[in-house]
DSSP file (Angstrom, degrees, kcal/mol; ACC not computed):
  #  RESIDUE AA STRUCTURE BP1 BP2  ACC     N-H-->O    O-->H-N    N-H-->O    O-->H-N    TCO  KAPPA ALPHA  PHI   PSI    X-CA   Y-CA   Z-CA
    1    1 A X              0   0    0      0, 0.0     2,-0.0     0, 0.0     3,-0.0   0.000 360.0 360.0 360.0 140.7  -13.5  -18.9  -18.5
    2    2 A X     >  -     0   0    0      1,-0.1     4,-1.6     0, 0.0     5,-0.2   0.017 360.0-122.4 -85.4 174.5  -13.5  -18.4  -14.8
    3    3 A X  H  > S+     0   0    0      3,-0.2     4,-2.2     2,-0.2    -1,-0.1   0.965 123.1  45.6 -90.4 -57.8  -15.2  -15.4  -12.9
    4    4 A X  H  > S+     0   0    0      2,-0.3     4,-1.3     1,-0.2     5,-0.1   0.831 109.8  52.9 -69.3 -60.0  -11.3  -15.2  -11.6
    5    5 A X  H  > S+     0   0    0      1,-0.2     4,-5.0     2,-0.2    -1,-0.2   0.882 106.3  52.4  -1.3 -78.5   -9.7  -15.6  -15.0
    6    6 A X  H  X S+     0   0    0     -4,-1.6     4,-1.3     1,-0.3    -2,-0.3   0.813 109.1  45.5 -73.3 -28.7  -11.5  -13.1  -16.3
    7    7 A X  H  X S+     0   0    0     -4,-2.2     4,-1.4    -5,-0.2    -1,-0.3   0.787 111.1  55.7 -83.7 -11.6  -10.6  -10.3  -13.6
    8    8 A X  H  X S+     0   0    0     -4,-1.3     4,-2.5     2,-0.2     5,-0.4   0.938 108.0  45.6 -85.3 -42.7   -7.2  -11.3  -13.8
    9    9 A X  H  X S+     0   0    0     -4,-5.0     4,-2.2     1,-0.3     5,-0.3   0.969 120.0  44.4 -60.8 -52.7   -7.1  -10.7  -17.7
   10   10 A X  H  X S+     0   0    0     -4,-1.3     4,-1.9     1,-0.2    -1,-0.3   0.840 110.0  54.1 -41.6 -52.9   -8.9   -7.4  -17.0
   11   11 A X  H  < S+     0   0    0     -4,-1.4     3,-0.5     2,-0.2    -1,-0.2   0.965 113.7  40.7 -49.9 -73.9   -6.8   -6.7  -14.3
   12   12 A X  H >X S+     0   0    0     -4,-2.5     4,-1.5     1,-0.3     3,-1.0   0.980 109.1  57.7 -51.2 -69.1   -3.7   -7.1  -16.4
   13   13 A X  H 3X S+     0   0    0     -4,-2.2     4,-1.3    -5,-0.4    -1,-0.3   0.767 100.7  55.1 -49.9 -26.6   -4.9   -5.6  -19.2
   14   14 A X  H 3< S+     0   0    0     -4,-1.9    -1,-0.3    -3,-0.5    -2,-0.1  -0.579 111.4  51.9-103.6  71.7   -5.8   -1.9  -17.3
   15   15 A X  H <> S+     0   0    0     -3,-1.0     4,-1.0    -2,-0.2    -2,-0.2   0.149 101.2  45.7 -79.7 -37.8   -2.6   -1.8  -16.3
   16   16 A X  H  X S+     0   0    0     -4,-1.5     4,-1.4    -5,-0.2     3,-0.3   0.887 120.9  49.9 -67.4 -52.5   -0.5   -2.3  -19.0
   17   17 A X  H >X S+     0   0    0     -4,-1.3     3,-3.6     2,-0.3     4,-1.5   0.944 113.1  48.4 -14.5-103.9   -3.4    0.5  -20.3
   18   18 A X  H 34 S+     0   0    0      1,-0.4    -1,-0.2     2,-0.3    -2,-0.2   0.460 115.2  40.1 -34.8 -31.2   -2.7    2.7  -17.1
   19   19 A X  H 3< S+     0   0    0     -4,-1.0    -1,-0.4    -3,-0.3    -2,-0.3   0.730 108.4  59.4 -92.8 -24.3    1.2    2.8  -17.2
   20   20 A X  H << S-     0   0    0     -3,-3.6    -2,-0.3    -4,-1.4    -3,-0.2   0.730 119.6-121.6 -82.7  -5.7    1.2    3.2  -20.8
   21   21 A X  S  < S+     0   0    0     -4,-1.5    -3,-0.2    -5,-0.3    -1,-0.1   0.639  81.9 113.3  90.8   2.2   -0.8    6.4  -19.8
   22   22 A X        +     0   0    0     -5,-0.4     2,-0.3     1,-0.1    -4,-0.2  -0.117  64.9  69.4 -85.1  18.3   -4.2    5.5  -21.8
   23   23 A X        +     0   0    0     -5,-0.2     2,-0.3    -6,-0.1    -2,-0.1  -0.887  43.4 158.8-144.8 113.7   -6.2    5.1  -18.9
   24   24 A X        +     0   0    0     -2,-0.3     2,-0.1     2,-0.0    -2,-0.0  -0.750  39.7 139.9-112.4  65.9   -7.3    8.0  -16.4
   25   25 A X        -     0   0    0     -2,-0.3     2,-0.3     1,-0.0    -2,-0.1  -0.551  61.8 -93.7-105.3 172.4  -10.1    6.3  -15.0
   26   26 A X  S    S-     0   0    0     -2,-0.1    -2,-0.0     1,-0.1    -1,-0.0  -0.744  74.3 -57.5 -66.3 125.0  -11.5    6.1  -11.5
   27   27 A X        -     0   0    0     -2,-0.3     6,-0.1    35,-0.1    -1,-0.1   0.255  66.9 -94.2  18.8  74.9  -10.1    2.9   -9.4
   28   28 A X        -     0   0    0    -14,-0.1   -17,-0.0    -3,-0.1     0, 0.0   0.179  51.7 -86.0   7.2 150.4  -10.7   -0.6  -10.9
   29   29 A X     >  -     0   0    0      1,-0.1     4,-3.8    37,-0.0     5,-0.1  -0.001  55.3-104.7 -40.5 154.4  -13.8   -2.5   -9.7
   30   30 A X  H  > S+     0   0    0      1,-0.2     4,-1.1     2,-0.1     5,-0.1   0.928 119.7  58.8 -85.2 -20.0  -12.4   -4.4   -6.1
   31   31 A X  H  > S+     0   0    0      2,-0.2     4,-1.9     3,-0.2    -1,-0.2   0.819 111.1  42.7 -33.3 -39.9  -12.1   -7.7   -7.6
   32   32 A X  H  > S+     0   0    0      1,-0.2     4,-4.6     2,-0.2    -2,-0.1   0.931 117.2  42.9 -81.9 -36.6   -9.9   -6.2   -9.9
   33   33 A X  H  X S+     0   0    0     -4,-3.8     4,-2.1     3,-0.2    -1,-0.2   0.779 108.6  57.2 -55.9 -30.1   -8.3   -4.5   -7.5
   34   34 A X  H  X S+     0   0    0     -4,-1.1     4,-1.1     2,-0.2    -2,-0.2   0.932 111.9  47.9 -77.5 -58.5   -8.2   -7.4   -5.2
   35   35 A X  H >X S+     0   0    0     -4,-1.9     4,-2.2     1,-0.2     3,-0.9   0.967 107.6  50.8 -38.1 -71.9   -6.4   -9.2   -8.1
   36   36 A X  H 3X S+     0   0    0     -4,-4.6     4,-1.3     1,-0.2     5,-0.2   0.921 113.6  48.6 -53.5 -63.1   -3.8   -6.3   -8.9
   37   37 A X  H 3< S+     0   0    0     -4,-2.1    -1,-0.2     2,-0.2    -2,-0.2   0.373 108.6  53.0 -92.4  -9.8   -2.7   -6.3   -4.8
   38   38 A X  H XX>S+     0   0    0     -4,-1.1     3,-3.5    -3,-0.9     4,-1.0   0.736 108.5  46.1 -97.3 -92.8   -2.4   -9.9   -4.7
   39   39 A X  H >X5S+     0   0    0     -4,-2.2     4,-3.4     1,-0.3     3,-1.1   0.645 117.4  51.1  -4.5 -86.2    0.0   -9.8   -7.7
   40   40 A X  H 3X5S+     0   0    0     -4,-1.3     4,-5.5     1,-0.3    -1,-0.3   0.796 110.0  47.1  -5.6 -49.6    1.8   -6.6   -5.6
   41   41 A X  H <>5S+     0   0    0     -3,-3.5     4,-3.4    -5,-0.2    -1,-0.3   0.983 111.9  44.0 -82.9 -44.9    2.1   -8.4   -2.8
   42   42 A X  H <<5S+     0   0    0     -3,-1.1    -2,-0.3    -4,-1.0    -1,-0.2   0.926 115.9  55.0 -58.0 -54.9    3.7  -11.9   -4.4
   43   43 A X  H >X<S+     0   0    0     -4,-3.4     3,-2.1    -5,-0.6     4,-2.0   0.991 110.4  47.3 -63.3 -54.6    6.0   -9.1   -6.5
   44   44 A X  H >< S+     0   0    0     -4,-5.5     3,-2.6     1,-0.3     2,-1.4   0.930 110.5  49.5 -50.2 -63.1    7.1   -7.6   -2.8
   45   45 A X  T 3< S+     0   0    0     -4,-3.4    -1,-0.3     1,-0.2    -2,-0.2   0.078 100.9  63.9 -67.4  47.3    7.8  -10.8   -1.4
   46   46 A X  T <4 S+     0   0    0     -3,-2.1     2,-0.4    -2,-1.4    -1,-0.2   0.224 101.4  71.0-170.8 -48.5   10.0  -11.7   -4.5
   47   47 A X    <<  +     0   0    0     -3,-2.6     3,-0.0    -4,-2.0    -4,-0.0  -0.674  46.0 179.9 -97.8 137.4   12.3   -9.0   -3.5
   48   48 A X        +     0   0    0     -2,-0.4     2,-0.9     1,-0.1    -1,-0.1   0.807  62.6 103.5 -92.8 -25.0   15.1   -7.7   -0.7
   49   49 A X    >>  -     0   0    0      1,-0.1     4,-2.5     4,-0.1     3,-1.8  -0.566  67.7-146.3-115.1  92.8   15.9   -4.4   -2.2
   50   50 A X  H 3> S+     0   0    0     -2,-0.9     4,-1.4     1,-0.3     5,-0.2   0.822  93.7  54.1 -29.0 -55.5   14.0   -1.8    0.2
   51   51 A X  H 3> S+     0   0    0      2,-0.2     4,-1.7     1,-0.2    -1,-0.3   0.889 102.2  47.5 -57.0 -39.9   13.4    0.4   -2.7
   52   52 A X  H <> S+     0   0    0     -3,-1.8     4,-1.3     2,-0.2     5,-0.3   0.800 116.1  51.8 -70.3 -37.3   11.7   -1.8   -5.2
   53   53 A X  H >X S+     0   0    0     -4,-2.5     3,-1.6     1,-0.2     4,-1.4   0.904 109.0  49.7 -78.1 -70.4    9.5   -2.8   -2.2
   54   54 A X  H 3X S+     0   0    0     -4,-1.4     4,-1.4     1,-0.3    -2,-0.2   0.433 112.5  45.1  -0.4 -74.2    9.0    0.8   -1.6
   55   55 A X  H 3X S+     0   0    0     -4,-1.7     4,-0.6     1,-0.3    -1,-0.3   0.754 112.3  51.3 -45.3 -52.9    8.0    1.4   -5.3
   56   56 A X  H XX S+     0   0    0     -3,-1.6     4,-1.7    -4,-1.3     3,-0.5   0.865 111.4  51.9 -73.0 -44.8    5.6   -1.7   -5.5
   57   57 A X  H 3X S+     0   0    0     -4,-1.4     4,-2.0    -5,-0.3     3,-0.3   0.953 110.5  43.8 -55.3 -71.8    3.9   -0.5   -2.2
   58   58 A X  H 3X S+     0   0    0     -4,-1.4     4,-0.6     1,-0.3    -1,-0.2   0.379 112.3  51.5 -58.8 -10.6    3.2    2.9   -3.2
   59   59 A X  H <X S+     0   0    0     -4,-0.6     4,-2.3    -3,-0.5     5,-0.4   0.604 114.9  44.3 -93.3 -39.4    2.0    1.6   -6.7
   60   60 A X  H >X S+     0   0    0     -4,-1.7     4,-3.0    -3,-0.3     3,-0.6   0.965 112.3  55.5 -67.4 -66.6   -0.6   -1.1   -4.7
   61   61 A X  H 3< S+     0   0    0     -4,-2.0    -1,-0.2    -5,-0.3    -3,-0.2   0.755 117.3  34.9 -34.4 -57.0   -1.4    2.0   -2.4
   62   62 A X  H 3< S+     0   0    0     -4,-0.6    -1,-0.3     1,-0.2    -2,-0.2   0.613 124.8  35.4 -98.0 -22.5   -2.4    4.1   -5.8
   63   63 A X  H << S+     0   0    0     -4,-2.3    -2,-0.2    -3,-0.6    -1,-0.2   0.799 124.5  36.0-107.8 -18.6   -4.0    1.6   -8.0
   64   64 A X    ><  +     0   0    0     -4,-3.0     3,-4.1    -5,-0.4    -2,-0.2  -0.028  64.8 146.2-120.5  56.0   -5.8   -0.6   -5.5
   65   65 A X  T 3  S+     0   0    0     -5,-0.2    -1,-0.2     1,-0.2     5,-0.2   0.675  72.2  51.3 -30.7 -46.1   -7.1    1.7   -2.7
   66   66 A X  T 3  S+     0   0    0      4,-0.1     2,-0.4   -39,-0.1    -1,-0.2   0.228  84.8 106.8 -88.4  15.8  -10.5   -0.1   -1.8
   67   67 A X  S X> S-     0   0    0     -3,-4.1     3,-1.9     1,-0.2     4,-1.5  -0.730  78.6-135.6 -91.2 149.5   -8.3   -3.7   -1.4
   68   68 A X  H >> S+     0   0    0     -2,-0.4     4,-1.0     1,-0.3     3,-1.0   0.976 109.5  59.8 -69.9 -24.5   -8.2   -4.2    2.6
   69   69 A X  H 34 S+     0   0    0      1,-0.2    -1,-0.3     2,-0.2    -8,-0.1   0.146  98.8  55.7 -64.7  25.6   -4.0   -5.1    1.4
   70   70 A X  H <> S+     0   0    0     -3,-1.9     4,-1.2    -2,-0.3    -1,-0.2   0.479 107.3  43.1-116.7 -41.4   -4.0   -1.6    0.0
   71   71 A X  H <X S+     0   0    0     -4,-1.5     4,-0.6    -3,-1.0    -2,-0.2   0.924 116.1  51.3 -67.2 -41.4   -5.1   -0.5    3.8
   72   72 A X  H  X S+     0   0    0     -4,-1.0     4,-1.7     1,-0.2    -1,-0.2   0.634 106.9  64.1 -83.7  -9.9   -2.0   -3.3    5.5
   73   73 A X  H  > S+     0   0    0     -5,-0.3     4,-4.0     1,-0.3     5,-0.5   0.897  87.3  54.3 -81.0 -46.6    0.2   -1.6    3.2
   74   74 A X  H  X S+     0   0    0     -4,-1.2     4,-1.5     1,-0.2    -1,-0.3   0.964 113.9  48.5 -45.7 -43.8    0.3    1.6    4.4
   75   75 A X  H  X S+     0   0    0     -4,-0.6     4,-0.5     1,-0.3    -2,-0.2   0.763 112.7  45.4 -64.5 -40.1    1.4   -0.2    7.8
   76   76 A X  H  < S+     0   0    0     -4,-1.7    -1,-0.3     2,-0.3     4,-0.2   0.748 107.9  61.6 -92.7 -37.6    4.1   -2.4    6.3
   77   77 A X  H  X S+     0   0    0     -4,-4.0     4,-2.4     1,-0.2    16,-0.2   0.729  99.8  53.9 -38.1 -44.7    5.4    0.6    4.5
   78   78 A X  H  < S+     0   0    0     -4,-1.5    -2,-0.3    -5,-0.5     4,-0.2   0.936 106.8  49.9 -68.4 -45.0    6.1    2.4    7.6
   79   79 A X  T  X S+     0   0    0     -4,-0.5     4,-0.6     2,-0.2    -2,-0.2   0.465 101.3  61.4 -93.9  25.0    8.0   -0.1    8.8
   80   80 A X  H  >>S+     0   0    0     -4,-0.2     4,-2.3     3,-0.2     5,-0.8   0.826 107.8  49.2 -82.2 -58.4    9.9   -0.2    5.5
   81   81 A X  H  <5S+     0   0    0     -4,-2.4     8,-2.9     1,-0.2    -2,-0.2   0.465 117.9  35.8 -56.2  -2.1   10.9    3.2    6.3
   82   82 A X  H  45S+     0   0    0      6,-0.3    -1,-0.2    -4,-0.2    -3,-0.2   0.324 130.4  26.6-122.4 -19.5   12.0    2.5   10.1
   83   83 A X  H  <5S+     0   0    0     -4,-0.6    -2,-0.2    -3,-0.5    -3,-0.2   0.589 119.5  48.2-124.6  -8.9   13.6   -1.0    9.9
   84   84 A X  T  <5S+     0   0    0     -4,-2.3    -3,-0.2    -5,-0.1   -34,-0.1   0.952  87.6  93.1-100.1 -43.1   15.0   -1.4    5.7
   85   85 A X  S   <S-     0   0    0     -5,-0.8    -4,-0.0     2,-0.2     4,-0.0  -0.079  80.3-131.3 -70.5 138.9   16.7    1.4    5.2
   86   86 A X  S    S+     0   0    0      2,-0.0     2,-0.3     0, 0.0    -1,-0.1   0.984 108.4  17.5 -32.9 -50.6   20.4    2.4    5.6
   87   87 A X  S    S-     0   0    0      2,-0.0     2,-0.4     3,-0.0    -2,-0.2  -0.812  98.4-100.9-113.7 163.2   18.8    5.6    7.7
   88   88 A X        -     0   0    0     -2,-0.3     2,-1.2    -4,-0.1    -6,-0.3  -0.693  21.9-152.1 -47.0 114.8   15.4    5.8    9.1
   89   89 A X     >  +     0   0    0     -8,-2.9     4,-0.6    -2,-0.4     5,-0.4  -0.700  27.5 163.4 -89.3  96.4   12.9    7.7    7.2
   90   90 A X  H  >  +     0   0    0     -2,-1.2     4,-4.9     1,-0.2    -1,-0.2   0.928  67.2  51.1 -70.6 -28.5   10.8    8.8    9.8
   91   91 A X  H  > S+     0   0    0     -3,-0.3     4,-2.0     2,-0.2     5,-0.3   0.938 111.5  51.7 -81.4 -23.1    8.8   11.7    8.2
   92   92 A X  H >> S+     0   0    0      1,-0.2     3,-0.7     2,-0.2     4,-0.6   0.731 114.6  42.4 -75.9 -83.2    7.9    9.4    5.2
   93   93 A X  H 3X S+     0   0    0     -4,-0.6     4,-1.9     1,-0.2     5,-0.3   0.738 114.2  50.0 -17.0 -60.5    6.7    6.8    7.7
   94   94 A X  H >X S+     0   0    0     -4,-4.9     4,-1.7    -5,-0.4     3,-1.0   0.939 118.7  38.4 -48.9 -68.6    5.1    9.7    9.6
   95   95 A X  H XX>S+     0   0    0     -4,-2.0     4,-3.1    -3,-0.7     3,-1.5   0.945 113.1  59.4 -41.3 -64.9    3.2   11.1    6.0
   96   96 A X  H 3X5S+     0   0    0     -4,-0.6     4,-3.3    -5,-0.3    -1,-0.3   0.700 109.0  36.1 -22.6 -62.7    2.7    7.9    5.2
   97   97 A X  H <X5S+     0   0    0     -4,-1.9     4,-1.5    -3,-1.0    -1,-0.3   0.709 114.0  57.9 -65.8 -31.2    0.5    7.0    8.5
   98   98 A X  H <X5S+     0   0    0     -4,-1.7     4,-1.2    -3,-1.5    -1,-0.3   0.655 102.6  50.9 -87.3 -11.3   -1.1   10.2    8.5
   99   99 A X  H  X5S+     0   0    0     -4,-3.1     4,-5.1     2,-0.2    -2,-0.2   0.813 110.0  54.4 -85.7 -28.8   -2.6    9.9    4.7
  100  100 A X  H  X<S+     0   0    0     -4,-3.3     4,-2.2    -5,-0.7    -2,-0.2   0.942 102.3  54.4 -87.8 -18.8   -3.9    6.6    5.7
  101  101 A X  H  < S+     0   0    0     -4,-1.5     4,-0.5     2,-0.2    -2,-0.2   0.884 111.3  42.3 -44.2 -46.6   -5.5    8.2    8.4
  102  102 A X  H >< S+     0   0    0     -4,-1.2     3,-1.0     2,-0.1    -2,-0.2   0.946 122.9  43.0 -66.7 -70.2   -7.3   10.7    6.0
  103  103 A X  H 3< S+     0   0    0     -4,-5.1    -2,-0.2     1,-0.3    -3,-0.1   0.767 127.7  24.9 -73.7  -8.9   -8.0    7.6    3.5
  104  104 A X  T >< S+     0   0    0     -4,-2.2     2,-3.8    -5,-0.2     3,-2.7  -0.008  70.6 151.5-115.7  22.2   -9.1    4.9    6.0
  105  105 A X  T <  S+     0   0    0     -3,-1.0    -4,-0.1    -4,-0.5    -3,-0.1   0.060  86.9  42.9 -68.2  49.3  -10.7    7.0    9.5
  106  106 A X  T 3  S+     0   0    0     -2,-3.8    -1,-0.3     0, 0.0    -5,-0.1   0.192  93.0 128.7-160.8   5.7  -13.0    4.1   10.2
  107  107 A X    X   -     0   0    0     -3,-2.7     3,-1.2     1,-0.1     4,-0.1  -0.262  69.7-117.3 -67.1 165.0  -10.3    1.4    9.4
  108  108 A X  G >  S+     0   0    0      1,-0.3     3,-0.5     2,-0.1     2,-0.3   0.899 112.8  51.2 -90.6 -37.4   -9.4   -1.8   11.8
  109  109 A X  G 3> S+     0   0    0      1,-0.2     4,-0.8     2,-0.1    -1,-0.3  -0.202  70.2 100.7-100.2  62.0   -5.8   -0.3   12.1
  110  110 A X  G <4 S+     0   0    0     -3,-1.2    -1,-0.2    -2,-0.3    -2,-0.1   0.151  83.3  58.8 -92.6  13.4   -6.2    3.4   13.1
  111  111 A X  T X> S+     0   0    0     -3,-0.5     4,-2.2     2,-0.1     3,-0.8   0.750 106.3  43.2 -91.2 -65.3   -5.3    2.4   16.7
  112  112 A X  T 34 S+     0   0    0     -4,-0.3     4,-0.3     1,-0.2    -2,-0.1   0.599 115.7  51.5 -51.2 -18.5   -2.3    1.1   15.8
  113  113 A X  T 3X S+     0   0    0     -4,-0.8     4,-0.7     2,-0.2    -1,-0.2   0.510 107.0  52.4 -68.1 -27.4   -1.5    4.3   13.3
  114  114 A X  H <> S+     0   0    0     -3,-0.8     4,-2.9     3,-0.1    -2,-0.2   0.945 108.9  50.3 -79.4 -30.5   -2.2    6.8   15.7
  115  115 A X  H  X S+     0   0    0     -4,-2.2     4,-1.4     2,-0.2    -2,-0.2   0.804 114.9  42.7 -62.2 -26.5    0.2    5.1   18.4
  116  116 A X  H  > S+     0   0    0     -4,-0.3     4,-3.0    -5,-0.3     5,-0.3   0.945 114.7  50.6 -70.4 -60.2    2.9    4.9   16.1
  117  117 A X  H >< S+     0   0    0     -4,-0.7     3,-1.5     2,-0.3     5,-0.3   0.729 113.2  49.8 -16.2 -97.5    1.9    8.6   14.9
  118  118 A X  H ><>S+     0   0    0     -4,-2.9     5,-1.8     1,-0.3     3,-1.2   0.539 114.9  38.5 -32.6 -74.6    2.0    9.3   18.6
  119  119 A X  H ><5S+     0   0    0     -4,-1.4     3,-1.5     1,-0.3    -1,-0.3   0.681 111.4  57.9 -51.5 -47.6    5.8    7.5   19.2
  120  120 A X  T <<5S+     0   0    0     -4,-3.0    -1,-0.3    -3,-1.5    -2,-0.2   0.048 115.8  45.3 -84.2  22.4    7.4    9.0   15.5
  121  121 A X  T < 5S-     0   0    0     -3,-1.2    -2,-0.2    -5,-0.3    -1,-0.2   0.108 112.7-121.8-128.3  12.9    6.2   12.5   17.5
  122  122 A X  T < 5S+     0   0    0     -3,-1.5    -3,-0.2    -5,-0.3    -2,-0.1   0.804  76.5 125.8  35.2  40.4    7.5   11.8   20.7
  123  123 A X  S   <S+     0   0    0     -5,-1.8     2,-0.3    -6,-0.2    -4,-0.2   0.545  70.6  31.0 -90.5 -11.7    4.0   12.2   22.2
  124  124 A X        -     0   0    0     -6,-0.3    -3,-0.2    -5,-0.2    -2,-0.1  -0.967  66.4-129.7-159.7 155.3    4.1    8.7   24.1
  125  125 A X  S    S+     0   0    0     -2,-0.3    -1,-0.1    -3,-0.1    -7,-0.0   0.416  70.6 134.2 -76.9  -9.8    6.4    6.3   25.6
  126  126 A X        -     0   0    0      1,-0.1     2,-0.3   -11,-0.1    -2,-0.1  -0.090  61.6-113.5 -59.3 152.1    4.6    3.4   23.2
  127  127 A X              0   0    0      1,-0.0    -1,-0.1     0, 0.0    -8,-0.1  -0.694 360.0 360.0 -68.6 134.6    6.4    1.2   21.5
  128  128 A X              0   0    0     -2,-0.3   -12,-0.1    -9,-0.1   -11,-0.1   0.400 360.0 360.0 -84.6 360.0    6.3    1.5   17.5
């Protein structure tokens, strides 16, 4: 059985666990995580329907926090909320950007989340 194998059956298996509500644990190992966010990510593109990508974001966001696609999520999320939707949602895009500021302040994109931050506050002329 492969090193890979075996974190994907693990993987699968505390999940099915974790939505069936038998698992309150702390965060999957990041392999496993790494696993679970890859899945995520193959399930978003799979879909058109701005809400099921929504759903699927915000499920990657909460079960694989330490995957760096947990961190790109937040980004892609915002702009699910500024370009998918019938209307904008700006303030979710705004919470959104400002909790991954609180969970990432040392990550590769907190320049580009505080400029958006800045432009969805009408502090700056920047572009979103």
């Amino acid at each position: 059985m492969t090193k890979l194998y075996r974190a994907a059956v693990l993987g699968a298996a505390m999940c099915f666990l974790w939505q069936a509500g038998l698992v309150f644990a702390a965060p999957a190992p990041l392999e496993q995580q790494s696993f679970l966010a890859a899945d995520y990510r193959f399930r978003i593109s799979r879909t058109t329907d701005a809400s099921e990508r929504e759903a699927l974001y915000l499920r990657m966001m909460e079960e694989c926090p330490d995957s760096e696609t947990a961190e790109e999520s937040y980004w892609a999320l915002s702009n699910l909320y500024l370009d998918d939707f019938d209307e904008p949602k700006e303030d979710k895009a705004r919470e959104t950007l400002e909790l991954f500021l609180k969970r990432y302040p040392s990550s590769r994109w907190v320049t580009h989340v505080e400029n958006r931050l800045l432009w969805l506050r009408g502090e700056a002329r920047a572009t979103p």
